[in-house]
C-alpha positions, -999 to +999 in steps of 0.1 A: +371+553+218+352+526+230+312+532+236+315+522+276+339+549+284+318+576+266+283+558+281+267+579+310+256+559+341+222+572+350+208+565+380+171+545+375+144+524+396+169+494+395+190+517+423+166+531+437+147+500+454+180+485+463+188+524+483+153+524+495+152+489+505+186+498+524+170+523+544+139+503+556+166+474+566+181+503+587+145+514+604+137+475+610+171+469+628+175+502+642+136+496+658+147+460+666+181+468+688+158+504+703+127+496+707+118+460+710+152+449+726+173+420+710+178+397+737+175+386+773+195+364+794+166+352+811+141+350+787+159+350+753+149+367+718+127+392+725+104+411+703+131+426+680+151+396+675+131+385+640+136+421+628+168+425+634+177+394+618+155+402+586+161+434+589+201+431+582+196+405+556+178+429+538+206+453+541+228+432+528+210+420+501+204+454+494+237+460+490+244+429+463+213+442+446+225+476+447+260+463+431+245+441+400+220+471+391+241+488+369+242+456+352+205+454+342+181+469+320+157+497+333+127+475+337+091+484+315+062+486+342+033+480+320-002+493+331-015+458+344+013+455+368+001+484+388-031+460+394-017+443+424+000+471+440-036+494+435-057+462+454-029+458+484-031+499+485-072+496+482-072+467+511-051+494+535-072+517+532-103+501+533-088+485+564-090+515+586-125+520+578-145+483+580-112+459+591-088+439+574-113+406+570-138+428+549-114+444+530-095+413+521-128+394+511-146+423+491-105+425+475-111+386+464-144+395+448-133+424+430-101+408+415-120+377+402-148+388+391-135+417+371-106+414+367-098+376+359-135+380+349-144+344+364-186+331+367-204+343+398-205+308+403-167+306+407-161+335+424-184+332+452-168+296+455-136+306+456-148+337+482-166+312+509-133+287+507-110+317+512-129+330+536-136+295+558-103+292+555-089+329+569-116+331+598-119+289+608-076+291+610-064+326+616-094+334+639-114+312+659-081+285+660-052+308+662-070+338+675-050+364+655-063+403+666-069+412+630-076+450+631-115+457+625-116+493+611-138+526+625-168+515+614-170+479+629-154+493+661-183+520+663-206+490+656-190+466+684-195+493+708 
């Protein structure tokens, strides 16, 4: 007997984000079409037109991935990958409380000073460019309504 025919398929991570994936693409087109209408005759694509489109490539990307992951290898998640994801987690949350901009810029501080462990120099550097650069484009020229937490709203007030 051959060793495939005896081997068990288990069901790991590399099914689960395809299945999970699947079921966002489903919220994002079934929000699209619902909610935010598709299209108008008069005006045309209307607020759910971009995710509906995204929303069913996902799903059907989702659908290859799903296919070709019972091809791969479980994947190792080694401690200093969580890094990221605990910093984009970290800027959410601090978001509600003091706004997006804060959180974003104290994020930039945080991750290269301690954790690429860069100068003060450097890091400061690299915080004022960043920082030019996110309020001089995003909000004085393109006026983007980036969300300002509890705390600076009570302060605005």
């Amino acid at each position: 007997m051959s060793t495939a025919s005896t081997e068990k398929r288990h069901f790991s991570i590399n099914q689960i984000i395809p299945v999970v994936s699947a079921i966002i693409a489903i919220v994002f087109v079934w929000l699209g079409l619902s909610k935010y209408g598709f299209w108008n005759e008069q005006q045309g694509p209307m607020s759910g037109f971009y995710p509906t489109i995204i929303g069913i490539g996902l799903f059907l990307m989702s659908i290859v991935g799903f296919i070709f992951s019972f091809k791969d290898k479980t994947p190792i998640f080694p401690a200093d990958s969580w890094m990221a994801v605990l910093g984009a987690l970290g800027i959410i949350a601090a978001s509600f409380l003091i706004g997006l901009i804060p959180s974003a810029g104290i994020y930039v501080i945080l991750w290269l000073r301690w954790y690429e462990k860069l100068s003060w120099k450097t890091t400061l550097l690299t915080f004022a460019v960043i920082m030019a650069i996110v309020i001089g484009c995003f909000v004085l020229w393109l006026q983007v309504p980036f969300p300002r937490g509890m705390i600076l709203d009570a302060i605005m007030k």
